[in-house]
C-alpha positions in Angstrom: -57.7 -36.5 40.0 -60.1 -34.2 41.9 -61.4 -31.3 40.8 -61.4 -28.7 43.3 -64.4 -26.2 43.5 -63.7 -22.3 43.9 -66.2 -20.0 45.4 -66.1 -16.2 45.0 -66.8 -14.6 48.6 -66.1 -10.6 47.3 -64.8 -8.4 45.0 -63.9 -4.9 45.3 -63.1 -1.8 43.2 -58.9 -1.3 43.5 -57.2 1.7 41.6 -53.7 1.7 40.9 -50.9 3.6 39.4 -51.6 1.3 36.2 -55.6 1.9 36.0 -57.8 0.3 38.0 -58.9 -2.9 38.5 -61.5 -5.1 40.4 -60.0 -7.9 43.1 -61.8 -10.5 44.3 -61.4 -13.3 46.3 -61.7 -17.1 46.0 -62.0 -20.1 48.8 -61.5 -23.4 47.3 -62.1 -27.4 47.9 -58.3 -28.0 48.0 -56.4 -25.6 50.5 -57.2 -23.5 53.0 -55.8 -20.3 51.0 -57.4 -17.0 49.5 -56.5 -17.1 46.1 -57.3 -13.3 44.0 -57.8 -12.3 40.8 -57.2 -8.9 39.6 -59.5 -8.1 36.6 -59.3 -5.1 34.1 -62.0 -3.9 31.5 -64.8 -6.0 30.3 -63.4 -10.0 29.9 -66.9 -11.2 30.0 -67.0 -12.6 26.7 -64.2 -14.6 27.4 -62.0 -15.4 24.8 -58.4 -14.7 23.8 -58.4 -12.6 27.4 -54.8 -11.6 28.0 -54.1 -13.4 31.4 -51.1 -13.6 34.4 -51.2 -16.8 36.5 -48.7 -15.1 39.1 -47.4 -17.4 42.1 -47.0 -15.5 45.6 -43.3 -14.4 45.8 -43.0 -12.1 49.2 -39.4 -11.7 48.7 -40.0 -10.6 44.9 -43.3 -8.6 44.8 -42.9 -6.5 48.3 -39.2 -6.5 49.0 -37.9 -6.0 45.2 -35.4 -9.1 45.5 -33.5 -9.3 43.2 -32.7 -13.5 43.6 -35.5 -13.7 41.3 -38.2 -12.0 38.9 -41.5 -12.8 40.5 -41.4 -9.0 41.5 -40.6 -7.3 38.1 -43.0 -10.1 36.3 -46.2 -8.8 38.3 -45.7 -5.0 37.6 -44.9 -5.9 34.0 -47.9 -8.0 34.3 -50.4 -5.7 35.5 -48.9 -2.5 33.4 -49.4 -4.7 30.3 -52.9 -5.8 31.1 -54.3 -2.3 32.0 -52.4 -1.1 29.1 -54.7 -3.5 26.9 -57.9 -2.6 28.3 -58.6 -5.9 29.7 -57.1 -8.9 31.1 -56.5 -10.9 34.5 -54.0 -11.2 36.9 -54.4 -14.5 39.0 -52.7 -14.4 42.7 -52.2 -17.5 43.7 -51.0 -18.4 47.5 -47.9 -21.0 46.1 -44.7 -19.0 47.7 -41.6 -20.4 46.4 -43.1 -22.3 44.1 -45.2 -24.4 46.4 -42.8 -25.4 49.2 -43.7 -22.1 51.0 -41.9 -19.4 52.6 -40.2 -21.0 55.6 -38.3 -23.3 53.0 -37.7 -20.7 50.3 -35.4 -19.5 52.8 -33.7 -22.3 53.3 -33.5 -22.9 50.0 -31.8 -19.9 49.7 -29.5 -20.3 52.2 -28.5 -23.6 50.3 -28.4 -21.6 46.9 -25.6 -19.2 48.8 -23.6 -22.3 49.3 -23.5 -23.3 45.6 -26.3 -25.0 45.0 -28.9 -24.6 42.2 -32.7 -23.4 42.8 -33.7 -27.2 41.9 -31.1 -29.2 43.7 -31.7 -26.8 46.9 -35.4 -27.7 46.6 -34.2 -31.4 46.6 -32.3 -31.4 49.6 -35.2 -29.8 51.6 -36.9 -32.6 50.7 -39.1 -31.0 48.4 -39.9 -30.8 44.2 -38.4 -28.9 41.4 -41.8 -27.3 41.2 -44.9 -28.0 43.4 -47.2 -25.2 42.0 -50.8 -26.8 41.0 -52.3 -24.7 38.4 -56.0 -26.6 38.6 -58.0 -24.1 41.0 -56.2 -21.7 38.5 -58.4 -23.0 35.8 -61.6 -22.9 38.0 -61.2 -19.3 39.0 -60.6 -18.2 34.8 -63.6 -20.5 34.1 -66.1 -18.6 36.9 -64.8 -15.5 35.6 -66.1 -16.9 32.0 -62.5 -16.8 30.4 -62.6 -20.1 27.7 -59.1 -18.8 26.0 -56.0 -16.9 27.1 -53.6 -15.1 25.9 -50.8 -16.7 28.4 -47.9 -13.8 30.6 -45.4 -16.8 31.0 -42.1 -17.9 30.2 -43.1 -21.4 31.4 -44.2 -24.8 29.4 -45.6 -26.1 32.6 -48.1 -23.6 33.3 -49.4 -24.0 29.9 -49.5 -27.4 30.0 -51.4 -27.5 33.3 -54.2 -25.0 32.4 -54.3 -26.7 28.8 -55.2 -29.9 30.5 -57.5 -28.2 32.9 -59.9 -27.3 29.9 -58.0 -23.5 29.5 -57.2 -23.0 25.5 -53.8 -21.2 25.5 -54.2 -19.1 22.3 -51.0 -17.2 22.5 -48.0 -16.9 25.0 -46.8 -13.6 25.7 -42.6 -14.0 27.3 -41.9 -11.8 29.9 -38.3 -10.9 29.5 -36.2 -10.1 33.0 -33.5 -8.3 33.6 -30.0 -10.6 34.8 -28.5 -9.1 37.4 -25.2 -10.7 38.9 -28.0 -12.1 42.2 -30.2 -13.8 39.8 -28.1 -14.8 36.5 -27.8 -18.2 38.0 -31.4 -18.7 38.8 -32.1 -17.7 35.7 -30.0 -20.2 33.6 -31.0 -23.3 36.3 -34.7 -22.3 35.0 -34.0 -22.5 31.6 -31.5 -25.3 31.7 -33.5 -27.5 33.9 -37.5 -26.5 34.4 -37.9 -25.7 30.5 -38.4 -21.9 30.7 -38.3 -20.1 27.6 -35.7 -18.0 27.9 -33.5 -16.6 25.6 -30.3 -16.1 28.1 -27.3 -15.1 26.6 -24.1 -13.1 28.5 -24.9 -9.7 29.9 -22.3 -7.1 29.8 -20.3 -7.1 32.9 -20.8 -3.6 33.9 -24.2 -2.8 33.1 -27.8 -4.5 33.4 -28.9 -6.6 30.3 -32.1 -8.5 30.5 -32.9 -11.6 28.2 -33.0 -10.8 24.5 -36.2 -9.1 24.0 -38.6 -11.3 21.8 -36.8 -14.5 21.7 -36.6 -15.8 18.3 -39.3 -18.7 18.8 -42.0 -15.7 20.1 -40.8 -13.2 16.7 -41.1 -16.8 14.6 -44.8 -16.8 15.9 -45.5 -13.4 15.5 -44.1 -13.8 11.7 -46.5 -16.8 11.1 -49.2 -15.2 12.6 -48.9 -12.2 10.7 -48.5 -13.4 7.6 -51.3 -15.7 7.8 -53.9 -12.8 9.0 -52.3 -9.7 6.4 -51.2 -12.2 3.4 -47.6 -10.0 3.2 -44.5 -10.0 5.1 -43.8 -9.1 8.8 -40.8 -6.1 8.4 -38.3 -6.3 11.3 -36.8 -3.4 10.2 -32.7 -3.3 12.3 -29.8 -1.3 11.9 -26.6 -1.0 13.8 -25.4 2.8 14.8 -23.2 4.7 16.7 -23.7 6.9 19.6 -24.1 10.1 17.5 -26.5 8.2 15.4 -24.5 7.3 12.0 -24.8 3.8 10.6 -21.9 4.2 8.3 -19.0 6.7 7.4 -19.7 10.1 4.7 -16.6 9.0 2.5 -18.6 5.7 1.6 -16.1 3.1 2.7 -17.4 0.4 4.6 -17.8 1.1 8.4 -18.0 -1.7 11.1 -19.9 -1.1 13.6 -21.3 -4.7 15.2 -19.2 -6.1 18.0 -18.8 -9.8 17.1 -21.8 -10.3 19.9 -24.2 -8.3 18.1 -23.1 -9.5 14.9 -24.0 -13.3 15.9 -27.3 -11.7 17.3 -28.0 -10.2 13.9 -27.3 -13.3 11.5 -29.5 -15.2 13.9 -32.3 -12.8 12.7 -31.4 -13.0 9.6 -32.1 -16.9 9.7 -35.3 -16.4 10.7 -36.5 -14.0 7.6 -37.4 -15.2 4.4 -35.6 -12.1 3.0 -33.6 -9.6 3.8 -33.6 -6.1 2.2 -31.2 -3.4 1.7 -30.8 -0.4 -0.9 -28.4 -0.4 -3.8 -26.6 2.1 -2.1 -25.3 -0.8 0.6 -24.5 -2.4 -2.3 -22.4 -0.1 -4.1 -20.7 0.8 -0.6 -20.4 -2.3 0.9 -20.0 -5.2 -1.3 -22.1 -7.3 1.5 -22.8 -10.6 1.2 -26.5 -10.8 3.5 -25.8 -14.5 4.6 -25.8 -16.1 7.7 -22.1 -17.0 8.2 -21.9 -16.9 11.9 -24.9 -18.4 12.4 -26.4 -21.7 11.6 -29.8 -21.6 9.7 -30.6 -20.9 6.1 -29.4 -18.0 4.4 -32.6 -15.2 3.5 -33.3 -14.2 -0.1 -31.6 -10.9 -0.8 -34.0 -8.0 -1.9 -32.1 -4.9 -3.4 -33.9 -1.9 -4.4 -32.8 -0.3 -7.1 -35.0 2.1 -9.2 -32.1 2.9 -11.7 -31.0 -0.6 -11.9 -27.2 0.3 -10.9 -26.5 -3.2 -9.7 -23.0 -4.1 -10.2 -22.7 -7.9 -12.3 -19.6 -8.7 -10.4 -21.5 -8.0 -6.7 -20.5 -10.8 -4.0 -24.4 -11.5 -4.0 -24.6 -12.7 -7.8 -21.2 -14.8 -6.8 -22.1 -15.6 -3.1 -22.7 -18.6 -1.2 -26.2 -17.2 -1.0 -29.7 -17.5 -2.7 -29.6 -15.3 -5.6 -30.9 -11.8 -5.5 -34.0 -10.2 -6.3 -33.6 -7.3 -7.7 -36.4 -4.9 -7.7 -36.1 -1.4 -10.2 -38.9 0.8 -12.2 -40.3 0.0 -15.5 -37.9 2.9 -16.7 -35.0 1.0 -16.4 -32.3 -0.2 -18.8 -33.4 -3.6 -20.6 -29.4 -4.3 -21.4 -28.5 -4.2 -17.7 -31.9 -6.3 -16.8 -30.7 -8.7 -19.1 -27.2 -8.6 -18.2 -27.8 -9.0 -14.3 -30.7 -11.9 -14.9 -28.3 -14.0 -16.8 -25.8 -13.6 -14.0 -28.2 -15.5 -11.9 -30.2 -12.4 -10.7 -34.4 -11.5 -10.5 -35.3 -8.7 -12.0 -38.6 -7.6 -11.3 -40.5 -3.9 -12.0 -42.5 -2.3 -9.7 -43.8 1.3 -9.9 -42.4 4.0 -7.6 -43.6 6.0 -5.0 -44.3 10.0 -5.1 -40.9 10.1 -3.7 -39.4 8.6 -6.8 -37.8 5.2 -4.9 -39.8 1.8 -5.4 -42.9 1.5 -3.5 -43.1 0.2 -0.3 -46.6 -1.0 0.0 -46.7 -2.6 -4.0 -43.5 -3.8 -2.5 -45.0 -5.5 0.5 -47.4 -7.0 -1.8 -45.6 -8.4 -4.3 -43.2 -10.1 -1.7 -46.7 -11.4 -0.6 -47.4 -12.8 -3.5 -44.5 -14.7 -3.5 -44.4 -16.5 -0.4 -42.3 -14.0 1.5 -43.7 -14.2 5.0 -40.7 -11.9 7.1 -38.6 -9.3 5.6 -35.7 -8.0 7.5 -34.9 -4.7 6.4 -31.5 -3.8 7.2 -30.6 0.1 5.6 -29.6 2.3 4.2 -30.8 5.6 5.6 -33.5 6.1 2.6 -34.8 2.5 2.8 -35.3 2.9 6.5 -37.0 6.8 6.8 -39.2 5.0 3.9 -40.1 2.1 5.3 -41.0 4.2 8.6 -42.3 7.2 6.8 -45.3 4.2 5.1 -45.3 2.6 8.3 -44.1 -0.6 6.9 -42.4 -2.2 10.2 -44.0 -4.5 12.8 -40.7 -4.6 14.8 -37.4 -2.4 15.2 -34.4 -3.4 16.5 -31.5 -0.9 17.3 -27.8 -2.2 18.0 -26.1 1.2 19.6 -22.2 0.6 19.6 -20.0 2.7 21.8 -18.5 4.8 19.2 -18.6 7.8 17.8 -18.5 7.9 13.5 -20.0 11.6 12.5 -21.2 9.9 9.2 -24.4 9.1 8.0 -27.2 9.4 9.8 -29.5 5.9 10.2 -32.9 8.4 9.3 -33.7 11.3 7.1 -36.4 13.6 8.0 -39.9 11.7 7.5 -41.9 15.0 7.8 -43.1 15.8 4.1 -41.8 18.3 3.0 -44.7 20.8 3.2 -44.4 20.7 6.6 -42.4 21.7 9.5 -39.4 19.8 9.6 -39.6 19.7 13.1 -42.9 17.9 12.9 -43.9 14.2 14.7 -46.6 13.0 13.2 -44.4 10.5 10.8 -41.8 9.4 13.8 -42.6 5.9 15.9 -42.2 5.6 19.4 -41.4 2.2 20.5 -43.9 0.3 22.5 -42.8 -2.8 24.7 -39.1 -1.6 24.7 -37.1 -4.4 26.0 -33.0 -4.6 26.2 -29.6 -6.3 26.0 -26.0 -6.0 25.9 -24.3 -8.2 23.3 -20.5 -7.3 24.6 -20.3 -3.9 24.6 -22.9 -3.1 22.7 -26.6 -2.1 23.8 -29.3 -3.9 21.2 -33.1 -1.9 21.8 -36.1 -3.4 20.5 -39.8 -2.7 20.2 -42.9 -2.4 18.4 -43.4 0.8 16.4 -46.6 3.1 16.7 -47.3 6.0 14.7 -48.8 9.2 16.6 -51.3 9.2 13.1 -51.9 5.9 12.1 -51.8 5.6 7.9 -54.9 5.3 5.9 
């Protein structure tokens, strides 16, 4: 196979509404086509660079079509990069995936008549996919890049640069949005060209976009984490109501899921070594923290319990479940540590925080110690504002159900209290907020960032 030879002819300084950035352009040995690549920061060093091989989509990135995603994957591209500081976007000159714009159209014309975005491809005469990725690799290698961090939600661009001599440290999904003109296009991608997508059924009146880290990407992030920190990842999720209130004030147990979501949530739970709740869920809700509607392995359940209230004839000492661990002070009664352990429950002590409840971080790293490498964290309100309040989460996801409950609230304040109630400087934002409907409800994701990071 030849190896084609790229030359840089310019570059020149380009500022956008995202930051600026430096373009320059590239002949090659193999076509007579400008490639460009759009740099950000310093990526001279070359490794791990956070990188975009984008393929020319005229329809998608200057009309806004919405038959595909090419458009909203370049401006999510190029806000992420110059977000980061540093990165590349490569522009290369393959419309419609190689078979050019003439036959896109055609394609498309073809697609309007029921056929799929491969079989309409086919009929023209053309491949599934035609996109070469090699002059690609030549470009990232004369701009000194020897590993990326890959913006794609496709196997065959990794595969390509991999075997052009491109290490592929990390992929980064870029989650689209399904509207009723590119549902279809979407599904054919995953179904037949491998994307990795996590496609599921958007609600019929509203936009939903793919689920936001699919579960393989949050697996990764999980292992990766683990492996770098030596204690759990925290997805910390809840499900609420429009006026905020994740369950009812008389106590009794409050649905709120639709059956969507729910599925949604025990697939998370599948994918967490444990999953964590305050005895106050217990005492309310009698829940049994399995995977039921799911297949996958049921998570170990963590219940915090400084007092040691535990009830011996819960569901999750009788469950189809692992058994509990149960974590409580040193204060606590002997008799009822006895009593629960020989139910089949772990007791373990821990010391509390200034607060008075277990601490999080001693917590964190006693889970740590014991192989727990994802926590998912699911309530009540004064696990959650504590877990928040230490900044203890690497992920938060929201289900919002079209309701309204005027119970109790998902958060307390996290402002201590010698401060101004009112004040920030303990409350997240979310960063890289994605979304989807599961039925009628609205699931939001995203990673948390504290205005004050903790010491």
């Amino acid at each position: 196979m030849e190896i084609p030879s790229v030359e840089r002819l310019t570059s020149a300084r380009i500022p956008t509404v995202d930051g600026e950035f430096s373009l320059s352009l590239y002949e090659n040995s193999k076509d007579d086509k400008d490639h460009l690549a759009l740099a950000c920061g310093d990526v001279a060093d070359g490794e791990d660079v956070l990188v975009r091989v984008h393929s020319e989509c005229f329809t998608g990135d200057v009309l806004g079509s919405l038959r595909c995603d090419c458009g909203e994957q370049l401006d999510a591209s190029m806000r992420r990069i110059a977000k980061n500081g540093r990165g590349i976007l490569l522009y290369l000159r393959q419309e419609g995936r190689g078979i050019g714009l003439l036959s896109k159209l055609r394609a498309y014309n073809l697609q309007d008549d029921g056929y799929d975005t491969v079989e309409a491809n086919r009929i023209l005469g053309h491949g599934a996919d035609e996109r070469d990725y090699a002059i690609a690799a030549r470009i990232l290698d004369d701009l000194g890049v020897s590993s990326a961090r890959l913006l794609t939600n496709n196997p065959q661009k990794i595969e390509s640069l991999a075997e052009h001599g491109v290490e592929i440290t990390e992929r980064i999904s870029l989650e689209p949005h399904v509207n009723r003109h590119n549902a279809e296009y979407l599904r054919t991608k995953v179904n037949r060209m491998r994307h990795i997508l996590d496609l599921g059924p958007a609600n019929g009146h509203a936009q939903g976009n793919a689920h936001g880290t699919s579960l393989r990407d949050l697996k990764q992030r999980i292992d990766r984490y683990f492996a770098e920190k030596g204690r759990p990842f925290v997805t910390l999720t809840y499900a609420q109501s429009l006026d905020g209130s994740i369950a009812s004030t008389s106590g009794t147990p409050l649905p709120i899921s639709s059956e969507q979501a729910l599925r949604f949530t025990h697939q998370l739970r599948a994918l967490h070594d444990g999953i964590l709740v305050g005895i106050g869920t217990v005492l309310a809700d009698d829940p049994r923290l399995t995977v039921r509607h799911n297949d996958g392995t049921h998570p170990v359940p963590i219940v915090l319990d400084s007092s040691l209230r535990f009830p011996s004839d819960a569901q999750l000492l009788a469950g189809d479940g692992p058994d509990p661990l149960i974590v409580t002070s040193p204060n606590a009664d002997p008799d009822r540590k006895e009593r629960l352990e020989a139910h089949g429950g772990t007791v373990i002590e821990l010391s509390c925080g200034p607060e008075g409840g277990i601490c999080v971080k001693t917590l964190l790293r006693t889970l740590g110690e014991r192989d727990f490498s994802s926590v998912m964290v699911e309530g009540g309100t004064s696990i959650l504002t504590s877990f928040l309040r230490r900044q203890c989460a690497q992920r938060v996801i929201v289900t919002v159900a079209p309701m309204f409950v005027g119970g109790t609230a998902a958060l307390s304040s996290l402002a201590p209290e010698d401060q101004d109630t009112h004040a920030r400087s303990d409350f997240p934002r979310l960063d890289n907020i994605q979304q989807r409907w599961y039925g009628e409800d609205l699931v939001l994701e995203g990673d948390p960032v504290w205005p004050v990071a903790s010491e």
